[in-house]
N, CA, C and O atoms as CSV, one atom per row, in Angstrom:
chain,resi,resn,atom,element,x,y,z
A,1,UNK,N,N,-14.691,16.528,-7.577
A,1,UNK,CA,C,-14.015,15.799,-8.632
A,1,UNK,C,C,-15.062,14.972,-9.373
A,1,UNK,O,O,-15.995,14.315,-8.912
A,2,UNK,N,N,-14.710,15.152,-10.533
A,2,UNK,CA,C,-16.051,14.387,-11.378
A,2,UNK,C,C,-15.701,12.763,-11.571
A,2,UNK,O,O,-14.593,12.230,-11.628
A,3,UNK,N,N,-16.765,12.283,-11.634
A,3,UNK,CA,C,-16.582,10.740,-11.898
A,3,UNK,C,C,-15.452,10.026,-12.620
A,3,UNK,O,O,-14.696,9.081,-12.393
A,4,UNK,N,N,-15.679,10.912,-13.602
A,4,UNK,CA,C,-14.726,10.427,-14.954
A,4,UNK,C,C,-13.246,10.885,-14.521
A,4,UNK,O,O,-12.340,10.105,-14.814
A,5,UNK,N,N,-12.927,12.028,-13.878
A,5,UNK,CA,C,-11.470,12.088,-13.353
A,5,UNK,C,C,-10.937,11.199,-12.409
A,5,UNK,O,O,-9.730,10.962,-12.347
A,6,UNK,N,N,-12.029,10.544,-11.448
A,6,UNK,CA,C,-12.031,9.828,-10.093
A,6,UNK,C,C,-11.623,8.680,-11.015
A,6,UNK,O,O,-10.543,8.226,-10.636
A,7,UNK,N,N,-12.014,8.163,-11.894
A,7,UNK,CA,C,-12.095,6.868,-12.764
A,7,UNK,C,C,-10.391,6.734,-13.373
A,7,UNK,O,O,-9.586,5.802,-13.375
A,8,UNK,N,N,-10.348,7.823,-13.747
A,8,UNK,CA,C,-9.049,8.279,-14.744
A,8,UNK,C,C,-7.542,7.884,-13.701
A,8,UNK,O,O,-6.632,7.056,-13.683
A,9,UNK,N,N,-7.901,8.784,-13.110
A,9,UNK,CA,C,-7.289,8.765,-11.108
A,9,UNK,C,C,-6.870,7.351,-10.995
A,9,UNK,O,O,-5.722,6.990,-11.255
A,10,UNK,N,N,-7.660,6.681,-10.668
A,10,UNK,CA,C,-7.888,5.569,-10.539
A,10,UNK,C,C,-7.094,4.459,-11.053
A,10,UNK,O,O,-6.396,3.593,-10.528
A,11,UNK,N,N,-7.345,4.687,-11.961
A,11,UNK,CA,C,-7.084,3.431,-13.289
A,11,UNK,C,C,-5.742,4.084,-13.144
A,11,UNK,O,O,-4.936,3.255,-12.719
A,12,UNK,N,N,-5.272,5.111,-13.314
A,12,UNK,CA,C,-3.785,5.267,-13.657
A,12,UNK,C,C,-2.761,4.631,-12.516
A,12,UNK,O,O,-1.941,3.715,-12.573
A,13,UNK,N,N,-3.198,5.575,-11.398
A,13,UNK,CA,C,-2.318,5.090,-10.016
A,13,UNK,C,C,-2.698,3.273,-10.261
A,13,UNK,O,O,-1.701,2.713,-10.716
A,14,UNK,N,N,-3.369,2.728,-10.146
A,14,UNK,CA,C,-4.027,1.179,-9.671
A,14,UNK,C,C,-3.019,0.650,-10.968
A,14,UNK,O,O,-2.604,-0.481,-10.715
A,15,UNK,N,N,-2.567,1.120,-12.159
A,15,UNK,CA,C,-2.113,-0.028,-13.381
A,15,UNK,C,C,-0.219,0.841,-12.435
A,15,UNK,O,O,0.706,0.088,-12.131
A,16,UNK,N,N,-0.161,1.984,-12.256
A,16,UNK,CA,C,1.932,2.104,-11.780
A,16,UNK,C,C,1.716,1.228,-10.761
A,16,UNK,O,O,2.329,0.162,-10.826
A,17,UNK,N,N,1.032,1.408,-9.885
A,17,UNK,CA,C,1.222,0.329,-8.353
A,17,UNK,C,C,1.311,-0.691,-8.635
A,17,UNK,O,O,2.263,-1.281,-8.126
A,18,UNK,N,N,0.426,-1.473,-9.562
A,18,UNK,CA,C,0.486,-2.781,-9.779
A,18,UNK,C,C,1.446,-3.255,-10.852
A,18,UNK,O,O,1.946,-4.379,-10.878
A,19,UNK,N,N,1.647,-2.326,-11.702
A,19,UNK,CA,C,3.286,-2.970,-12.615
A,19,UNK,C,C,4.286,-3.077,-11.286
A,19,UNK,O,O,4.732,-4.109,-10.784
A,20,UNK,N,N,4.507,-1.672,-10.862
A,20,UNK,CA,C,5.638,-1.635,-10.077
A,20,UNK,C,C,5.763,-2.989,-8.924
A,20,UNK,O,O,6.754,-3.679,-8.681
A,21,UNK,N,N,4.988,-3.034,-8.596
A,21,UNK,CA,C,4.592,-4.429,-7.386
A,21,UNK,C,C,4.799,-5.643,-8.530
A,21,UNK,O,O,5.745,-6.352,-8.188
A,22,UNK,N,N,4.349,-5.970,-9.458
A,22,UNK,CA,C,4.667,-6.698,-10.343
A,22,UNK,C,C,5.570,-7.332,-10.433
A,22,UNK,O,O,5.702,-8.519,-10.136
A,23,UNK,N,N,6.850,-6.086,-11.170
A,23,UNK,CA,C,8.136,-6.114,-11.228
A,23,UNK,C,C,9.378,-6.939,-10.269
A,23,UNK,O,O,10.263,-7.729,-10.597
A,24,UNK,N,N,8.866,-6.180,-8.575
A,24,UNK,CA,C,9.192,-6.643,-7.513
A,24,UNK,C,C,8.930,-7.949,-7.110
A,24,UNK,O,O,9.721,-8.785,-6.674
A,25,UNK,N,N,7.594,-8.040,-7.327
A,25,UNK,CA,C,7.271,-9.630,-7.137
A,25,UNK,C,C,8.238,-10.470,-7.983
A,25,UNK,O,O,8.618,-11.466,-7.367
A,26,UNK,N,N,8.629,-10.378,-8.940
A,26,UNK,CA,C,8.866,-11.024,-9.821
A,26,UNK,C,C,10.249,-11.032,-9.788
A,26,UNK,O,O,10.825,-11.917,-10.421
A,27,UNK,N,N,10.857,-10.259,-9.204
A,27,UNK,CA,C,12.291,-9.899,-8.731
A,27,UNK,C,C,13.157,-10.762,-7.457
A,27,UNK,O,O,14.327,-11.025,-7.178
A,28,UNK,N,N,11.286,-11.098,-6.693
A,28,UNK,CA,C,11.666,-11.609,-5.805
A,28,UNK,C,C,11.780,-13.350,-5.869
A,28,UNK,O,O,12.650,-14.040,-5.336
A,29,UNK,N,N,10.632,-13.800,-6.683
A,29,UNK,CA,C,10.380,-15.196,-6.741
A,29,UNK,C,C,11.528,-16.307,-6.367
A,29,UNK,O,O,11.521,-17.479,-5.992
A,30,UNK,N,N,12.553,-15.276,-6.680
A,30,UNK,CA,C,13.891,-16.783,-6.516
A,30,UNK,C,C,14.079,-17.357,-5.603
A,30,UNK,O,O,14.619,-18.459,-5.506
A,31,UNK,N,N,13.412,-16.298,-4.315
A,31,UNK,CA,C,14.005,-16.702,-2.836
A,31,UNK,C,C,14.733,-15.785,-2.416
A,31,UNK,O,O,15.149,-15.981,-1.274
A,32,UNK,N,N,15.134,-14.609,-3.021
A,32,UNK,CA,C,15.642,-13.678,-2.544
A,32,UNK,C,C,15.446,-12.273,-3.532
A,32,UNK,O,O,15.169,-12.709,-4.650
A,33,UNK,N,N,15.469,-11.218,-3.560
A,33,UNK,CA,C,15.726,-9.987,-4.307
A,33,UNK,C,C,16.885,-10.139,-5.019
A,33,UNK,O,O,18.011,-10.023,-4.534
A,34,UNK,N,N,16.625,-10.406,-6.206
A,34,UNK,CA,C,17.346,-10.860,-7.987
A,34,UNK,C,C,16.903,-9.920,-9.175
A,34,UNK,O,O,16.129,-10.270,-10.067
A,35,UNK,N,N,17.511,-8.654,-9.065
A,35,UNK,CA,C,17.062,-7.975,-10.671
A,35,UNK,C,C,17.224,-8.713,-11.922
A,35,UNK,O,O,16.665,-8.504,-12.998
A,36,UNK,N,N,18.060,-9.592,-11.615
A,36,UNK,CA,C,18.796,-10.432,-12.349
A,36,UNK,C,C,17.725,-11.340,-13.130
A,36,UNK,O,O,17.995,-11.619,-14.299
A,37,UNK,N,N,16.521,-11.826,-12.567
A,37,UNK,CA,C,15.714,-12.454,-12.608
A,37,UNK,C,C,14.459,-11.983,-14.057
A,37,UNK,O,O,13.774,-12.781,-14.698
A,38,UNK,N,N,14.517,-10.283,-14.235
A,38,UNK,CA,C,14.232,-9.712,-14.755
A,38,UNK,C,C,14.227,-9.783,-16.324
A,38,UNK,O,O,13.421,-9.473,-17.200
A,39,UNK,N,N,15.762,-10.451,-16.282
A,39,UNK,CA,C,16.229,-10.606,-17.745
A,39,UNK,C,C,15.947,-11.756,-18.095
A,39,UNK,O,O,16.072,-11.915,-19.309
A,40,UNK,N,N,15.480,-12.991,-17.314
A,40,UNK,CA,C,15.208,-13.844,-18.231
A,40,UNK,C,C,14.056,-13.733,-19.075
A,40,UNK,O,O,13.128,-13.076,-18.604
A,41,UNK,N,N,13.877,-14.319,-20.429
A,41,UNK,CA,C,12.980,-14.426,-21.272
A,41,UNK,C,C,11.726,-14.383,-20.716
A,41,UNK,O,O,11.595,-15.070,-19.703
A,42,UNK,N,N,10.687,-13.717,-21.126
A,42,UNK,CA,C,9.661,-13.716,-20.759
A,42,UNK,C,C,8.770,-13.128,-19.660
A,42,UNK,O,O,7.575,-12.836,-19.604
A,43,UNK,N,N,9.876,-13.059,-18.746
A,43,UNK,CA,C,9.503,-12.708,-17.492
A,43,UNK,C,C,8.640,-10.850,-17.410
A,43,UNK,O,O,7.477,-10.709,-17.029
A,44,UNK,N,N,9.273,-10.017,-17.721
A,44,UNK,CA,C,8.820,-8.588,-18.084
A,44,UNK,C,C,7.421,-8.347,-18.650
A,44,UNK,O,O,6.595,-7.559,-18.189
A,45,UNK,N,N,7.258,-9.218,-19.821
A,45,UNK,CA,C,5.334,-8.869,-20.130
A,45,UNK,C,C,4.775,-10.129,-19.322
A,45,UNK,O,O,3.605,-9.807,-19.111
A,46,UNK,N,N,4.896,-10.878,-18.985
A,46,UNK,CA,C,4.038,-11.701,-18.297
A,46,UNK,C,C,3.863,-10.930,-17.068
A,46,UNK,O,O,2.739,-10.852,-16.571
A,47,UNK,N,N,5.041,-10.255,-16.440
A,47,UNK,CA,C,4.773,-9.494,-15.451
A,47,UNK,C,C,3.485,-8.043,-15.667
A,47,UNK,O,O,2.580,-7.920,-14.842
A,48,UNK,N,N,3.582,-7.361,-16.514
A,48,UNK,CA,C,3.522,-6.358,-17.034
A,48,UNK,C,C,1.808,-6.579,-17.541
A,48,UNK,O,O,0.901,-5.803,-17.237
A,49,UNK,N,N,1.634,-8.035,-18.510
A,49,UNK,CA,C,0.349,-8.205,-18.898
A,49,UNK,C,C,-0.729,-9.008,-17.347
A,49,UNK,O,O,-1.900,-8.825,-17.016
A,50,UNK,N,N,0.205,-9.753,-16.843
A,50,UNK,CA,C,-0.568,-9.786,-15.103
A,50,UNK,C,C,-0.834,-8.531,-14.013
A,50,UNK,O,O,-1.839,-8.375,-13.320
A,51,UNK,N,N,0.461,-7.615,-14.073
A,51,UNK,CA,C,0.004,-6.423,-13.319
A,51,UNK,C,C,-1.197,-6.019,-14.304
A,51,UNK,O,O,-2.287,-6.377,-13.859
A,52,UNK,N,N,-1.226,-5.663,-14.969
A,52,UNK,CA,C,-2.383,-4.897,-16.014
A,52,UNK,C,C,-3.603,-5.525,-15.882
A,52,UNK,O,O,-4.433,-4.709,-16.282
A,53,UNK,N,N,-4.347,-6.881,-15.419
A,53,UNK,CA,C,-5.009,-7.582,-15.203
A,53,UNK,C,C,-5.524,-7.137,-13.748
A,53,UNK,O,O,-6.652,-7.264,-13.273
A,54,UNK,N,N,-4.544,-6.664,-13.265
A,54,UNK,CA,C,-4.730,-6.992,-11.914
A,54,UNK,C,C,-5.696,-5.322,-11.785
A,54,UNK,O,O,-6.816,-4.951,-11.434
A,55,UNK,N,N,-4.488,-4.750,-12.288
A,55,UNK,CA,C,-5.319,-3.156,-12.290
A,55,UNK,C,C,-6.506,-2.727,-12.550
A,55,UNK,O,O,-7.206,-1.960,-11.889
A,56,UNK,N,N,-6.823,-3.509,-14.045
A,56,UNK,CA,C,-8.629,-3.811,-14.307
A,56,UNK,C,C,-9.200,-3.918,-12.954
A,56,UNK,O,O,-9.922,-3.086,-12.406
A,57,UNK,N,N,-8.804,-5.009,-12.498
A,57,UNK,CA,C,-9.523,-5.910,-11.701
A,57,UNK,C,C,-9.782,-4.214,-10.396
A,57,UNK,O,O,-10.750,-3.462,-10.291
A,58,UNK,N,N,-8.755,-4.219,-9.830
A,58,UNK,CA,C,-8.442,-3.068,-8.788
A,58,UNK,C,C,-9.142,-1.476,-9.331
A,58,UNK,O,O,-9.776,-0.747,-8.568
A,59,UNK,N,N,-8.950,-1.251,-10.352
A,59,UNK,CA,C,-9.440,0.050,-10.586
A,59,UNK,C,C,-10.882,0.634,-10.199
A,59,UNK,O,O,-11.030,1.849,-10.067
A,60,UNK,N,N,-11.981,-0.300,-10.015
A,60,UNK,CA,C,-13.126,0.380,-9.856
A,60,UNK,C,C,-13.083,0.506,-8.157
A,60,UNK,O,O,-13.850,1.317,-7.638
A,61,UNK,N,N,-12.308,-0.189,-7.423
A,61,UNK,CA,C,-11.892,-0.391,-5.801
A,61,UNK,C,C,-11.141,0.874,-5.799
A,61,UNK,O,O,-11.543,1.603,-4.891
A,62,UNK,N,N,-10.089,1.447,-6.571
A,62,UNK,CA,C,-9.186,2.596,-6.833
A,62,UNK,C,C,-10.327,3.970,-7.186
A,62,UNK,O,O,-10.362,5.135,-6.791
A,63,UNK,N,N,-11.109,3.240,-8.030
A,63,UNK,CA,C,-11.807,5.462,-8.289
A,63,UNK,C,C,-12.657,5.418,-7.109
A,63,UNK,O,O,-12.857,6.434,-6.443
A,64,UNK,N,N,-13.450,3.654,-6.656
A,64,UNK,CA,C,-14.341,4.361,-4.913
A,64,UNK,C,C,-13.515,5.040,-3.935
A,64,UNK,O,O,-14.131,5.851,-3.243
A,65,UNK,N,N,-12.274,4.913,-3.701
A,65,UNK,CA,C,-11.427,5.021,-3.107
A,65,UNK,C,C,-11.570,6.413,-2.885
A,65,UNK,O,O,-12.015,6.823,-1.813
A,66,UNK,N,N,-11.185,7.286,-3.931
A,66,UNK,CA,C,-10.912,8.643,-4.559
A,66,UNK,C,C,-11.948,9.185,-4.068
A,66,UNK,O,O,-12.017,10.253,-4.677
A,67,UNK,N,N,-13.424,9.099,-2.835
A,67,UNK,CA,C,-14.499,10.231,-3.799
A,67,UNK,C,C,-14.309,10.411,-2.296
A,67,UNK,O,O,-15.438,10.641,-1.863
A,68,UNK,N,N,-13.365,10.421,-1.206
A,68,UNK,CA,C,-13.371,11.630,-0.353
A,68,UNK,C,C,-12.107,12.378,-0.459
A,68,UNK,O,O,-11.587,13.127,0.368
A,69,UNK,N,N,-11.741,12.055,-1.554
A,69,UNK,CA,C,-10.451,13.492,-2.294
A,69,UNK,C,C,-9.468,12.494,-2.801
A,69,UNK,O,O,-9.265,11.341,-2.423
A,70,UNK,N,N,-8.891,13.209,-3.761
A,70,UNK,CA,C,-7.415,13.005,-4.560
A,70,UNK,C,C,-5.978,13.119,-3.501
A,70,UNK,O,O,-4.901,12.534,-3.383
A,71,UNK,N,N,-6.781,14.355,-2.784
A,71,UNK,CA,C,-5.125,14.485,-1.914
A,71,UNK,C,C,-5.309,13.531,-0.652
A,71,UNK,O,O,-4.493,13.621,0.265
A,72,UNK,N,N,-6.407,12.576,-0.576
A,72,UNK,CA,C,-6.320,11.157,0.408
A,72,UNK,C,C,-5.073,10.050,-0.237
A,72,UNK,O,O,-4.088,9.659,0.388
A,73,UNK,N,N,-5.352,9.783,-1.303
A,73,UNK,CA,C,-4.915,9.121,-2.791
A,73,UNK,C,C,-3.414,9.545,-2.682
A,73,UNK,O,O,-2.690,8.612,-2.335
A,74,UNK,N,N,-2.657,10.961,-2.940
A,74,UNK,CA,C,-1.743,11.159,-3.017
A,74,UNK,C,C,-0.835,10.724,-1.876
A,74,UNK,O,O,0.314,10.291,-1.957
A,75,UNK,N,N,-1.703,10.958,-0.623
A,75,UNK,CA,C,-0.960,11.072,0.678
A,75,UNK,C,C,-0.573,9.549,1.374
A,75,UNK,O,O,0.391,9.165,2.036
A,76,UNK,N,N,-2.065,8.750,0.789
A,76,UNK,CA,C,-1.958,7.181,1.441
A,76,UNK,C,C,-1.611,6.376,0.564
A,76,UNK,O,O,-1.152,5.267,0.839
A,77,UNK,N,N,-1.802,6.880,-0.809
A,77,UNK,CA,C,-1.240,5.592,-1.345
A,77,UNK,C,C,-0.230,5.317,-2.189
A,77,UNK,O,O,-0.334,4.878,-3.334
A,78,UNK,N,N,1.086,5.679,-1.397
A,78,UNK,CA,C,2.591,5.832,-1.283
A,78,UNK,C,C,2.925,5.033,-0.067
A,78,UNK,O,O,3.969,4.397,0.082
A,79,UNK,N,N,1.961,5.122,0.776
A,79,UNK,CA,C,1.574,4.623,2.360
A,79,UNK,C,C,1.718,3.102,1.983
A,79,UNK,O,O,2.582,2.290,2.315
A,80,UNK,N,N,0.284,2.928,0.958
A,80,UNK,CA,C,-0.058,1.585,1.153
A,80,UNK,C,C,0.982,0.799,-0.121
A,80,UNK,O,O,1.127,-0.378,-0.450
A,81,UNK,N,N,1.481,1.873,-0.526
A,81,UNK,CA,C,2.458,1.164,-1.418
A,81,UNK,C,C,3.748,0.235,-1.231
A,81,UNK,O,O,4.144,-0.784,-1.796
A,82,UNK,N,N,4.346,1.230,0.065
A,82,UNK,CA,C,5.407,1.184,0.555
A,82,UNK,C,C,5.504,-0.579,1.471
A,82,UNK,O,O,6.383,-1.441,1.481
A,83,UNK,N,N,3.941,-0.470,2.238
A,83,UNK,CA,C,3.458,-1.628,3.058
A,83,UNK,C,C,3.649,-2.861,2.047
A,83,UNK,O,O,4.294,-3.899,2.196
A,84,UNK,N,N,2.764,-2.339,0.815
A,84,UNK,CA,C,2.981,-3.832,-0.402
A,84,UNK,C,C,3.894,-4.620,-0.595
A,84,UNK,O,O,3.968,-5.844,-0.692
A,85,UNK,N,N,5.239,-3.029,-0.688
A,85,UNK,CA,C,6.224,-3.685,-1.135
A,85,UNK,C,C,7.058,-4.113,-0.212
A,85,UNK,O,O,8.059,-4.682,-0.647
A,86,UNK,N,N,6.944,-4.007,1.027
A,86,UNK,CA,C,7.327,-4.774,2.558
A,86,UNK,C,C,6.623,-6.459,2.352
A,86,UNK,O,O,7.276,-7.500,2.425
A,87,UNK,N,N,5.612,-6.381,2.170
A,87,UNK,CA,C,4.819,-7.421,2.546
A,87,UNK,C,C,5.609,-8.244,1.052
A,87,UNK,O,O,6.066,-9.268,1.561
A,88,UNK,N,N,5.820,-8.272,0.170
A,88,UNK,CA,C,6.560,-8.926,-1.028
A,88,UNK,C,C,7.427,-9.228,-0.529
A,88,UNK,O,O,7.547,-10.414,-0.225
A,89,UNK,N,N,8.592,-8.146,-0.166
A,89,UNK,CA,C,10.241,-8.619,0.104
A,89,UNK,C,C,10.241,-9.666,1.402
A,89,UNK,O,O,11.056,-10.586,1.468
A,90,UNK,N,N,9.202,-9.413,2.457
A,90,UNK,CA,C,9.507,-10.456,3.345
A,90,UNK,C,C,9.000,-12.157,3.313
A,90,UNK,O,O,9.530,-13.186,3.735
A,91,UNK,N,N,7.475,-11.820,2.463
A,91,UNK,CA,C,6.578,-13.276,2.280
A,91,UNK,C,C,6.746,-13.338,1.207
A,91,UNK,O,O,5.559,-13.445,0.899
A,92,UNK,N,N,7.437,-13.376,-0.046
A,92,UNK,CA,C,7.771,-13.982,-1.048
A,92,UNK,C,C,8.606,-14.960,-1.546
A,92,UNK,O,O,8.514,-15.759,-2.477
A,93,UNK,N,N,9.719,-14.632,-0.434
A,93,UNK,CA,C,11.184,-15.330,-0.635
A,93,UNK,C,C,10.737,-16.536,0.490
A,93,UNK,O,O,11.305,-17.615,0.664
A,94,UNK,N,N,9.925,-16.177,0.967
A,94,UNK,CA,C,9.349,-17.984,2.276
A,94,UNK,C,C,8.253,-18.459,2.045
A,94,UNK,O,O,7.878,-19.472,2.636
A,95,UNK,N,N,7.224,-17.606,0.801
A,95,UNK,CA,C,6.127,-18.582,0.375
A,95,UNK,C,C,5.647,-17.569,-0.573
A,95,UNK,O,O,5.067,-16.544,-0.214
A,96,UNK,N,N,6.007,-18.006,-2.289
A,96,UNK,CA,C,5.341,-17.341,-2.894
A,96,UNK,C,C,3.878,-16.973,-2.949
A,96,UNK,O,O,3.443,-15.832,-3.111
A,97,UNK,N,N,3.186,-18.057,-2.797
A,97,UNK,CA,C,1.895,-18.091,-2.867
A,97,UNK,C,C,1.236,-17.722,-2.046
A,97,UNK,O,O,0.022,-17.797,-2.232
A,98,UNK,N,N,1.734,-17.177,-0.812
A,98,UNK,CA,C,0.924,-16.297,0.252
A,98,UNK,C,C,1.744,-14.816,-0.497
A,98,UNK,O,O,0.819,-14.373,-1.177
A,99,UNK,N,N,2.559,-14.169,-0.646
A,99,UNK,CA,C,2.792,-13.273,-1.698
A,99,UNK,C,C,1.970,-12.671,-2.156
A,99,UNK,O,O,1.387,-11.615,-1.907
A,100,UNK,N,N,1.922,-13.827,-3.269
A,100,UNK,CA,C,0.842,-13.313,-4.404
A,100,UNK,C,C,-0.438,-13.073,-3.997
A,100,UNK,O,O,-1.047,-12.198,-4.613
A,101,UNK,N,N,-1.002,-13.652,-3.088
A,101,UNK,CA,C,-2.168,-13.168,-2.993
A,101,UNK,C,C,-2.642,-12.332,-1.786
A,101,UNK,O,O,-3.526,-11.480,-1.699
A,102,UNK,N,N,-1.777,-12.842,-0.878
A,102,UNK,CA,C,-1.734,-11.436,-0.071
A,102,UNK,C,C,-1.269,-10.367,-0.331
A,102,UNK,O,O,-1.520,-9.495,0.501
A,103,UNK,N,N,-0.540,-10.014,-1.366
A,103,UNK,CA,C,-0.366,-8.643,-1.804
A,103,UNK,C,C,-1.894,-7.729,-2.212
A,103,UNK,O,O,-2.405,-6.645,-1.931
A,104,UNK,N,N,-2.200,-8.932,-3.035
A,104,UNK,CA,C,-3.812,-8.820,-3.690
A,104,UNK,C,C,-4.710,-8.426,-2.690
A,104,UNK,O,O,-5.204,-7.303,-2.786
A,105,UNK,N,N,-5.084,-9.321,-1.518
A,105,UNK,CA,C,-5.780,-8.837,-0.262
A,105,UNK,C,C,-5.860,-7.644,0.097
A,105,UNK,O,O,-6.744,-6.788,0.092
A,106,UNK,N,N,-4.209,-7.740,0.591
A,106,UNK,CA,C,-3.667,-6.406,1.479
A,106,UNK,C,C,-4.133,-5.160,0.721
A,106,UNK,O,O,-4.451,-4.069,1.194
A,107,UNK,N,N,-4.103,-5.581,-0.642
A,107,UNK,CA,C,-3.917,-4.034,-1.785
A,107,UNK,C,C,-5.252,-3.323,-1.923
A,107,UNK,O,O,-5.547,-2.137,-2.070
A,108,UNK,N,N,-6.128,-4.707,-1.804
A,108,UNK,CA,C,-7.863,-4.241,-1.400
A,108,UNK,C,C,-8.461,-3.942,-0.328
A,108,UNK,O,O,-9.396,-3.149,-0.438
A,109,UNK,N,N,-8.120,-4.475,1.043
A,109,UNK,CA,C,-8.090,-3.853,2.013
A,109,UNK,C,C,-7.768,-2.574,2.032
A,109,UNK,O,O,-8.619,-1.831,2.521
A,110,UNK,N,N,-6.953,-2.175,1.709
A,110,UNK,CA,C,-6.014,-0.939,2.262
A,110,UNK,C,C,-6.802,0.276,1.236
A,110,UNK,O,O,-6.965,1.382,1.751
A,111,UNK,N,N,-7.186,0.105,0.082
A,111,UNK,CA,C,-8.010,0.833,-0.757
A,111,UNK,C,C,-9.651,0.836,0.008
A,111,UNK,O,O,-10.275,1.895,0.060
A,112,UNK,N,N,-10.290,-0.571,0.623
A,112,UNK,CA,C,-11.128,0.433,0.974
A,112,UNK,C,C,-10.944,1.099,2.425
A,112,UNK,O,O,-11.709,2.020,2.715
A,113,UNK,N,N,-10.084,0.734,3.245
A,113,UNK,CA,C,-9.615,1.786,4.227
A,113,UNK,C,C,-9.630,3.217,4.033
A,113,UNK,O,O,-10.160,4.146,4.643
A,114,UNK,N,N,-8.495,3.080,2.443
A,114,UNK,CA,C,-8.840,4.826,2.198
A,114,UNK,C,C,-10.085,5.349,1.737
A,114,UNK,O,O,-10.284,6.561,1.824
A,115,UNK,N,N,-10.869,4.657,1.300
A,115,UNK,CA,C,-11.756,5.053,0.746
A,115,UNK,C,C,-12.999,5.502,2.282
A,115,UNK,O,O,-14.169,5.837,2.100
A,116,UNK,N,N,-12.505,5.411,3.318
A,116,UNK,CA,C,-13.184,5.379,4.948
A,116,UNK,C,C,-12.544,6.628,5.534
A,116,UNK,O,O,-13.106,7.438,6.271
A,117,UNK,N,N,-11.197,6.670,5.071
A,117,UNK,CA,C,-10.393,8.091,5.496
A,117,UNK,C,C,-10.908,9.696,5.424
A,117,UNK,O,O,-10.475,10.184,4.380
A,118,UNK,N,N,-11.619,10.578,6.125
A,118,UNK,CA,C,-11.982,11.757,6.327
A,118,UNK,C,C,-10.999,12.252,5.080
A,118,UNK,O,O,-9.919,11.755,4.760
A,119,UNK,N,N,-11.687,13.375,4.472
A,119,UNK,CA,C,-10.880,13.956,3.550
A,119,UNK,C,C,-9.784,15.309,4.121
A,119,UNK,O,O,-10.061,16.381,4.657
A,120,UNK,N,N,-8.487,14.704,3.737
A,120,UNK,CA,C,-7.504,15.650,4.017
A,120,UNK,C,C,-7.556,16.699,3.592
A,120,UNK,O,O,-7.694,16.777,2.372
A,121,UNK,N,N,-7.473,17.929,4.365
A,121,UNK,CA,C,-7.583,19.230,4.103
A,121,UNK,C,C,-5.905,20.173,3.906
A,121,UNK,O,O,-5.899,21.379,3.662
């Protein structure tokens, strides 16, 4: 896989994970899971222009990730997605601020884990 696809790869999955986690976070802030929360003013691009920040930030951690295969990527990081969005619904609603940034941690950890993972055949 060439650089520039690994990059592409990358950047794409790293900006859905991080809206989608976004969203959730932001769903959750009240103290409990509130879609409801969604509709107030403002809330959607602040979410949306912070996930997107975040993805910058994550993406070059996202294409190292990628260079012992794509189908590592496909397989784990649904894996590490799923964990994120565990780790939100339970530490958000009892302390945002371990949340937020342990999502962040966890989300870099777990990228370079995969990036350590033997390539799936």
């Amino acid at each position: 896989m060439s650089m520039l696809n690994r990059v592409v790869l990358g950047a794409v999955l790293s900006w859905i994970y991080a809206v989608t986690l976004g969203l959730l976070f932001a769903a959750c802030v009240e103290g409990h899971l509130s879609f409801s929360t969604l509709r107030l003013p403002g809330v959607v691009p602040v979410a949306l222009i912070g996930s997107t920040i975040i993805a910058l930030v994550m993406t070059p951690i996202a294409a190292w990730s990628v260079r012992t295969g794509a189908r590592n990527l496909y397989l784990y990081g649904p894996i590490l997605w799923i964990v994120l969005a565990a780790w939100l619904l339970l530490v958000v609603p009892w302390n945002v601020a371990y949340g937020e940034y342990g999502v962040l941690i966890l989300g870099l950890v777990g990228l370079v884990i995969l990036g350590f993972i033997p390539a799936h055949k």
